[in-house]
N, CA, C and O atoms as CSV, one atom per row, in Angstrom:
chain,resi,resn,atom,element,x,y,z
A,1,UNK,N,N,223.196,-152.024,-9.255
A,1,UNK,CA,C,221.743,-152.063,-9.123
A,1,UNK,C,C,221.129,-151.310,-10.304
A,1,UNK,O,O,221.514,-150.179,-10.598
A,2,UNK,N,N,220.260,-151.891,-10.914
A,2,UNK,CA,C,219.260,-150.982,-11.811
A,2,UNK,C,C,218.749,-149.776,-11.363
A,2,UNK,O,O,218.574,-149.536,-10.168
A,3,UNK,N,N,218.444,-148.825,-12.474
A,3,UNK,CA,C,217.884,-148.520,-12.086
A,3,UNK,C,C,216.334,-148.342,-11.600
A,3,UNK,O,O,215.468,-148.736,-12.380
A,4,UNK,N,N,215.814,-147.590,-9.961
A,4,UNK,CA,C,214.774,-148.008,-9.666
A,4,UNK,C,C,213.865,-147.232,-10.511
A,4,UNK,O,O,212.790,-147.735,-10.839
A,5,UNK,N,N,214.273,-145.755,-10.995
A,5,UNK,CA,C,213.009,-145.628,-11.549
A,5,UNK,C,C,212.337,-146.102,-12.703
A,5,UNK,O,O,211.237,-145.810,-13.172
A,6,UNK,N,N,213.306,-146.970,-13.103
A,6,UNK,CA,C,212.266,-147.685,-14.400
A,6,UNK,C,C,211.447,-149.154,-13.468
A,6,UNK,O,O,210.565,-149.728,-14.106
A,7,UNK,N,N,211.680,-149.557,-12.399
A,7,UNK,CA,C,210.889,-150.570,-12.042
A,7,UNK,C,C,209.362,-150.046,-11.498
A,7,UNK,O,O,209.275,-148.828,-11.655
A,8,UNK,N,N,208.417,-150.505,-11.038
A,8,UNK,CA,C,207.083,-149.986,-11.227
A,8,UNK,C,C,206.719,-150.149,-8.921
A,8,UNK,O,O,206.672,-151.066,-8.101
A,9,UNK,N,N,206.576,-148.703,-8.908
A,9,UNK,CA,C,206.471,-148.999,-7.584
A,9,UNK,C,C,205.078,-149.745,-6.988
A,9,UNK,O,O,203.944,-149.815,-7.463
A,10,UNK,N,N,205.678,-150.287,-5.703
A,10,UNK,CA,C,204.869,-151.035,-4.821
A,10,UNK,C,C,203.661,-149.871,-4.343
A,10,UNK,O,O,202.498,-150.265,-4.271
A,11,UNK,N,N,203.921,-148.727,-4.090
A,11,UNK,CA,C,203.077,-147.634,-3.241
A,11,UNK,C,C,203.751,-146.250,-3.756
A,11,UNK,O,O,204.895,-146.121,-4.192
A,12,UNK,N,N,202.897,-145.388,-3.619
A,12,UNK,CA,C,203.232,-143.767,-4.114
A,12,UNK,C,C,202.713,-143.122,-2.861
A,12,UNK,O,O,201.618,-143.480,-2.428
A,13,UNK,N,N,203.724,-141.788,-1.969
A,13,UNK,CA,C,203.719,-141.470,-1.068
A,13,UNK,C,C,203.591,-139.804,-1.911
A,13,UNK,O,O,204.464,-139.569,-2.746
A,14,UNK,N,N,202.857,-139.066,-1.739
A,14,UNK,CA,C,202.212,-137.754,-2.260
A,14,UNK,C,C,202.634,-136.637,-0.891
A,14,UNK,O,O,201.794,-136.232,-0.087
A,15,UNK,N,N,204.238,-136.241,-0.854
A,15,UNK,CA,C,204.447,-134.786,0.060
A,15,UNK,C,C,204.564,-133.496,-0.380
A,15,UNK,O,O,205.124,-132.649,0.316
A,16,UNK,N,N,203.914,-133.146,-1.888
A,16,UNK,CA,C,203.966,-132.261,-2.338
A,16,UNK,C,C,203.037,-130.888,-1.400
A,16,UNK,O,O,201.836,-130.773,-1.154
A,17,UNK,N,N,204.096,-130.097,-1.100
A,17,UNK,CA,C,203.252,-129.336,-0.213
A,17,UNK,C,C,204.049,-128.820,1.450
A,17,UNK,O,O,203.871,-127.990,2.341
A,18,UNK,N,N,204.894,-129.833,1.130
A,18,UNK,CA,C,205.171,-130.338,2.840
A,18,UNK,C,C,206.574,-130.027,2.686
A,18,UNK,O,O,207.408,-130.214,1.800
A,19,UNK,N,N,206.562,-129.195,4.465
A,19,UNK,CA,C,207.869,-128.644,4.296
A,19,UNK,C,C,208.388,-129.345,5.053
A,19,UNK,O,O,207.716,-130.191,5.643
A,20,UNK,N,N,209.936,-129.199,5.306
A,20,UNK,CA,C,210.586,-130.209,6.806
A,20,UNK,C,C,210.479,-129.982,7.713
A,20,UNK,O,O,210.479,-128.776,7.957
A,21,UNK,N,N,210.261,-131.231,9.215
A,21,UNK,CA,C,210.803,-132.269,8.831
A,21,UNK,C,C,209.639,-133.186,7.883
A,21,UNK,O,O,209.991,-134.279,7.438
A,22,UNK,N,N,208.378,-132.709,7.640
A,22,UNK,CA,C,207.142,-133.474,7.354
A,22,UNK,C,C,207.326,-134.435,6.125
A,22,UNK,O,O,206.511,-135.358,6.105
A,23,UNK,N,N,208.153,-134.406,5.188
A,23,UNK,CA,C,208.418,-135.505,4.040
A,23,UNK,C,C,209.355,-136.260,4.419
A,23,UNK,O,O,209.442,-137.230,3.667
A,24,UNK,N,N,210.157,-136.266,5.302
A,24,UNK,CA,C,211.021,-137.469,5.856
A,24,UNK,C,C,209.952,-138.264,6.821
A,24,UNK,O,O,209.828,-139.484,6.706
A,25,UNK,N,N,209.339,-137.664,7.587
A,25,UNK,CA,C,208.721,-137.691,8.813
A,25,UNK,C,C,207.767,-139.088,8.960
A,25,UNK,O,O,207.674,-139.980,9.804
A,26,UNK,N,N,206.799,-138.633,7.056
A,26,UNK,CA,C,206.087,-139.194,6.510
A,26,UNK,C,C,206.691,-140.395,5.714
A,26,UNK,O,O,205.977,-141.394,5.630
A,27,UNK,N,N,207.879,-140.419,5.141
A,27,UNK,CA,C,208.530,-141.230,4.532
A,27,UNK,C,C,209.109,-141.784,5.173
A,27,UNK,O,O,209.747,-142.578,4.480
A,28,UNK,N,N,209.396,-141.932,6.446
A,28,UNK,CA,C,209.963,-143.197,7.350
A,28,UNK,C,C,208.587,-144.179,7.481
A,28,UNK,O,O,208.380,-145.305,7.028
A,29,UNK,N,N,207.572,-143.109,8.444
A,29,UNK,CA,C,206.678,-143.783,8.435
A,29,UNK,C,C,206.056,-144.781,7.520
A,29,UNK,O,O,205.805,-145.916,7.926
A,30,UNK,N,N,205.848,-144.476,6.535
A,30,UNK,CA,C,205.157,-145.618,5.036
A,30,UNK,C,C,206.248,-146.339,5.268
A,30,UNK,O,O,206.021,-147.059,6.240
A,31,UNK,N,N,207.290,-146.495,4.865
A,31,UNK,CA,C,208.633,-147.466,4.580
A,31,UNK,C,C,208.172,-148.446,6.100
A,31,UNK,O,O,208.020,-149.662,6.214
A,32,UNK,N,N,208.041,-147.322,7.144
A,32,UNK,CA,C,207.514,-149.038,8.147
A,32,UNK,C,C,206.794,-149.982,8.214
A,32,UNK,O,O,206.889,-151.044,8.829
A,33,UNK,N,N,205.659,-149.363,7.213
A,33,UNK,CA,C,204.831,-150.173,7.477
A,33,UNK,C,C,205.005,-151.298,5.781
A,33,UNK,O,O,204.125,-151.996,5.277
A,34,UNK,N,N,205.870,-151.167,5.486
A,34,UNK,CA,C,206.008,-151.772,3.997
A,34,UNK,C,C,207.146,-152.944,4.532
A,34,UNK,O,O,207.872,-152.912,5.526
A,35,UNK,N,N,206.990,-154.090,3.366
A,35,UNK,CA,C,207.408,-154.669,3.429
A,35,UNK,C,C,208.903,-154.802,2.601
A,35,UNK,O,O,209.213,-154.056,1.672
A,36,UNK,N,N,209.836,-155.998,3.174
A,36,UNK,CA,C,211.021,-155.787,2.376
A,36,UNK,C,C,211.070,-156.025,1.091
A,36,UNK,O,O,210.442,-157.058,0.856
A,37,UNK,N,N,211.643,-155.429,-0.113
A,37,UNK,CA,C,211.461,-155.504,-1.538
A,37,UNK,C,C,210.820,-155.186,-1.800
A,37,UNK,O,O,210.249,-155.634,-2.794
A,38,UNK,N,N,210.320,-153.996,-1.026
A,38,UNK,CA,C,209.032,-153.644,-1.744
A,38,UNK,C,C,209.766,-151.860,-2.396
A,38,UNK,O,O,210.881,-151.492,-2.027
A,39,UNK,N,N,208.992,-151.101,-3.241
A,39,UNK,CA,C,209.428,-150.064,-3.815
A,39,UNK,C,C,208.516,-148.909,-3.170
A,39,UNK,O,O,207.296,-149.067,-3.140
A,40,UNK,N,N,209.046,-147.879,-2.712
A,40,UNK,CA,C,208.038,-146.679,-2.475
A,40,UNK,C,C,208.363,-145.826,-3.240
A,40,UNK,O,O,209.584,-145.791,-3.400
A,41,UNK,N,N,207.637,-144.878,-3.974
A,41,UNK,CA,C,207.777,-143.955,-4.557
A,41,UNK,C,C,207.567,-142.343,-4.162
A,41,UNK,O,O,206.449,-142.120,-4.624
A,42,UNK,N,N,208.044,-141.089,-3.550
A,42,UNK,CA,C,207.849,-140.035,-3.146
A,42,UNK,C,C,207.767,-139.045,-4.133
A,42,UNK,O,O,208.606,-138.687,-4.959
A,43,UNK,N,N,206.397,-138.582,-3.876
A,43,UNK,CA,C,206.742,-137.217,-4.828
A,43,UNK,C,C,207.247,-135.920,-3.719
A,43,UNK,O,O,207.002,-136.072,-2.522
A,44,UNK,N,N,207.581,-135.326,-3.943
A,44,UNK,CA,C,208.573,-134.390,-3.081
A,44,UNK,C,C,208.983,-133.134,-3.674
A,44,UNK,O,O,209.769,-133.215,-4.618
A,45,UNK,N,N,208.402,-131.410,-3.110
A,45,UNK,CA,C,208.786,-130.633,-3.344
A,45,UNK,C,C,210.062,-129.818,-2.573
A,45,UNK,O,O,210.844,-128.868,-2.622
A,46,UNK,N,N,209.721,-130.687,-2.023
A,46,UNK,CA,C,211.122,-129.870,-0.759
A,46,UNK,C,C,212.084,-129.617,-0.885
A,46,UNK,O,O,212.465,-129.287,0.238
A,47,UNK,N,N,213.196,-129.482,-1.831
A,47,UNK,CA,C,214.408,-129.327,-1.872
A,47,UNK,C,C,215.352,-130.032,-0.585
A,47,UNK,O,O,215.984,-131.084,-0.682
A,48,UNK,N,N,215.280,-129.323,0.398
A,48,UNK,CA,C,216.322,-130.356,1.391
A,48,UNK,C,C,215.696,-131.235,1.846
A,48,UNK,O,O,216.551,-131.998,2.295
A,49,UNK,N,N,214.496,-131.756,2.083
A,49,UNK,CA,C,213.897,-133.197,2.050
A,49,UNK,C,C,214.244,-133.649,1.218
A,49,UNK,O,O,215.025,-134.529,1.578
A,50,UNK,N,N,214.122,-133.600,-0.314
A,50,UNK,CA,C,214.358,-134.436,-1.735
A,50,UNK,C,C,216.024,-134.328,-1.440
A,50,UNK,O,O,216.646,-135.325,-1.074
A,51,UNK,N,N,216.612,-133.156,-1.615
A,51,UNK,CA,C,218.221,-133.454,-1.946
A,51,UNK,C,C,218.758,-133.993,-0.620
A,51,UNK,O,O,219.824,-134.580,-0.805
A,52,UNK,N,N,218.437,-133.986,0.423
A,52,UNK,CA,C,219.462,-133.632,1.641
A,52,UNK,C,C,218.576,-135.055,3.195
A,52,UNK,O,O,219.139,-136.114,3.472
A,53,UNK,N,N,217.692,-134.754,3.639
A,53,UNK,CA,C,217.307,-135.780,4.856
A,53,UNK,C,C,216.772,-137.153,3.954
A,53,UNK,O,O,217.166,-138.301,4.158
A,54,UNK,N,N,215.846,-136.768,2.982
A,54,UNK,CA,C,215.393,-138.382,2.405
A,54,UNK,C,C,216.642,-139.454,1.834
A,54,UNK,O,O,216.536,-140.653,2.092
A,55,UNK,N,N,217.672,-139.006,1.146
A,55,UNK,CA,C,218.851,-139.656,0.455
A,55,UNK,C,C,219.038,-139.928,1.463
A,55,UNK,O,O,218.618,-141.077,1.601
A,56,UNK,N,N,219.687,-139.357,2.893
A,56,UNK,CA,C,220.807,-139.762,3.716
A,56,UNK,C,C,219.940,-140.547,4.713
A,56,UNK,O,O,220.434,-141.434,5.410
A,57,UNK,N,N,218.830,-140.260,4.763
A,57,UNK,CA,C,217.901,-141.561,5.536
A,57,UNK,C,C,218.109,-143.234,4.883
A,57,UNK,O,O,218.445,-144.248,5.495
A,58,UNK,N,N,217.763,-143.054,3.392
A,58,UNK,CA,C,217.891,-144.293,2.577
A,58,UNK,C,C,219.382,-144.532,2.552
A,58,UNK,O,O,219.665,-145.724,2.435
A,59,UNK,N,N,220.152,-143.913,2.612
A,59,UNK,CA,C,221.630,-144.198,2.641
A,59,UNK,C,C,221.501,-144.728,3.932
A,59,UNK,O,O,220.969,-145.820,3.731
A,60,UNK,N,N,221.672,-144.602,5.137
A,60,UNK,CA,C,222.243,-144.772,6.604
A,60,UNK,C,C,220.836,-145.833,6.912
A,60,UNK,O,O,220.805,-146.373,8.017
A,61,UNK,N,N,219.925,-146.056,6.126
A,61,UNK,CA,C,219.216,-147.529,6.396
A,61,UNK,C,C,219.373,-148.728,4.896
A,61,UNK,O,O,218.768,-149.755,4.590
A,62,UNK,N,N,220.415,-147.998,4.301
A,62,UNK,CA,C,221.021,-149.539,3.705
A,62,UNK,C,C,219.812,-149.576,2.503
A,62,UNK,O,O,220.210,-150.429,1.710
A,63,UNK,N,N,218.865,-149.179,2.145
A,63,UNK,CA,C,217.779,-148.988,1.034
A,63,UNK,C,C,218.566,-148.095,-0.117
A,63,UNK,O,O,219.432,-147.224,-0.204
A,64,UNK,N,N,217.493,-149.068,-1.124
A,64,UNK,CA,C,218.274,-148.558,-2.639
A,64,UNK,C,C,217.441,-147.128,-2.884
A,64,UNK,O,O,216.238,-147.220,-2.637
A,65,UNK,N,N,217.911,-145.823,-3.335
A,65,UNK,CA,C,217.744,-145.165,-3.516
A,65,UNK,C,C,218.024,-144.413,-5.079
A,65,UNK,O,O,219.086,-144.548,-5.686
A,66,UNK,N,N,217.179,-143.827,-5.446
A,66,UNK,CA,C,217.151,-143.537,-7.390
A,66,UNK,C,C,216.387,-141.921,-6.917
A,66,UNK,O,O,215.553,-141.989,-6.015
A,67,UNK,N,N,216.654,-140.660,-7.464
A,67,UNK,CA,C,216.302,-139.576,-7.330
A,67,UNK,C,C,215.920,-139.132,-9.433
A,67,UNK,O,O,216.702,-139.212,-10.380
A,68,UNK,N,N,214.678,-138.771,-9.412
A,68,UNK,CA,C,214.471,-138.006,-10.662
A,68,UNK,C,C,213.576,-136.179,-10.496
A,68,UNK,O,O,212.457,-135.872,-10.084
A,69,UNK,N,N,214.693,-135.372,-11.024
A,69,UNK,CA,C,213.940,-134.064,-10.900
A,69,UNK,C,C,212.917,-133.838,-12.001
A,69,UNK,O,O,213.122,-133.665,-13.203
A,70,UNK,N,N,212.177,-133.863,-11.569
A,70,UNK,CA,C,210.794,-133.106,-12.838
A,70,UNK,C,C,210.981,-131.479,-13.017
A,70,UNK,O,O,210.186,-130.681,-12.519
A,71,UNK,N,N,212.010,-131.126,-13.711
A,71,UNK,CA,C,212.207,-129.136,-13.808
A,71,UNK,C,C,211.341,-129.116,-14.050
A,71,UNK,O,O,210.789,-128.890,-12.973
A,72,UNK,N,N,209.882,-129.256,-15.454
A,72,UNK,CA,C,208.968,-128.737,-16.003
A,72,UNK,C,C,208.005,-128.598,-15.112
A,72,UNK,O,O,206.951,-128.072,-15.471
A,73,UNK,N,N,208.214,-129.141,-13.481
A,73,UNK,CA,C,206.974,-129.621,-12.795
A,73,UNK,C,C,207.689,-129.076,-11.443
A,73,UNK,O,O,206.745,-128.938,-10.665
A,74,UNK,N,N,208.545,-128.804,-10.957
A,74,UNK,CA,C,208.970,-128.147,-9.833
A,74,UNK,C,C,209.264,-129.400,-8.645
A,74,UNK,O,O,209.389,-129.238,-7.431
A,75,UNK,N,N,209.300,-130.136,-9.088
A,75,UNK,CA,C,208.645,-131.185,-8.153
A,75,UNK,C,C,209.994,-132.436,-8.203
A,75,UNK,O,O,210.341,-132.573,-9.376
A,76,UNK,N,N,210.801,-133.342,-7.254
A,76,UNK,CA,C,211.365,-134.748,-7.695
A,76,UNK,C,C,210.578,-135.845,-7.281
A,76,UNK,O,O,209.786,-135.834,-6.339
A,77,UNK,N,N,210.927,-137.135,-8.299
A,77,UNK,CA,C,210.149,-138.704,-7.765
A,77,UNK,C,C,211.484,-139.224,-7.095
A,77,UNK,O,O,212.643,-139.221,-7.510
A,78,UNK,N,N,210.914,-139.677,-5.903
A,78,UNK,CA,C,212.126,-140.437,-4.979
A,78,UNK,C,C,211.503,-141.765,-5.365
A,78,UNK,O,O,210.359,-141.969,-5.771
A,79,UNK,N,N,212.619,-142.740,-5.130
A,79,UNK,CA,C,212.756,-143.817,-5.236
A,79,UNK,C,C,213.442,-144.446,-4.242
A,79,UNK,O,O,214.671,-144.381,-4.275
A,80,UNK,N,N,212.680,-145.285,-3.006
A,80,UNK,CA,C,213.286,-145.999,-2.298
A,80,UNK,C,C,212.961,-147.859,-2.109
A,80,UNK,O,O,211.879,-148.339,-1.773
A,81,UNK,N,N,213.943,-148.463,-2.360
A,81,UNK,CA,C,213.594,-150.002,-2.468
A,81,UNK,C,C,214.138,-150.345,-0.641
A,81,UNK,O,O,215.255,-150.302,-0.124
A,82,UNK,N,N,212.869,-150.653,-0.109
A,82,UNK,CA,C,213.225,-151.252,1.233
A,82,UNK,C,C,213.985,-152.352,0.718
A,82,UNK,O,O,213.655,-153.003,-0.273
A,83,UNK,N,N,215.473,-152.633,1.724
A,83,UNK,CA,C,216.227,-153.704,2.191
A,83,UNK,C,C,215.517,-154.810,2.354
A,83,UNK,O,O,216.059,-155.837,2.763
């Protein structure tokens, strides 16, 4: 699979701020209401939301998943392509 973060997302989901479970919580939610092939994009400060519940959510629902850390910005862009 390519990678997703060079493709141009469908929607941008903004959890900067939000601790767990609230960026998974929020990121299931959007992904439901989206359609298949479609791309969501998360911005995400959380550390075990970004490294640890969001991956293994997109893993264990079969969605393509792409992770980029922004160091200069404290912050990662998730990348999830609904199934």
């Amino acid at each position: 699979m390519s990678e997703l973060r060079n493709e141009q997302p469908t929607e941008t989901l903004d959890v900067l701020g939000r601790v767990c479970p609230y960026p998974l919580v929020l990121t299931k939610k959007k992904l439901e209401k989206m359609g298949s092939g479609t791309l969501l994009k998360v911005l995400c400060d959380a550390p075990a939301s970004a490294e640890d519940s969001i991956p293994k959510y997109a893993s264990k629902s079969k969605y393509g998943f792409d992770s980029v850390k922004i160091e200069d910005k404290g912050y990662w862009e998730l990348y999830i392509k609904k199934a």
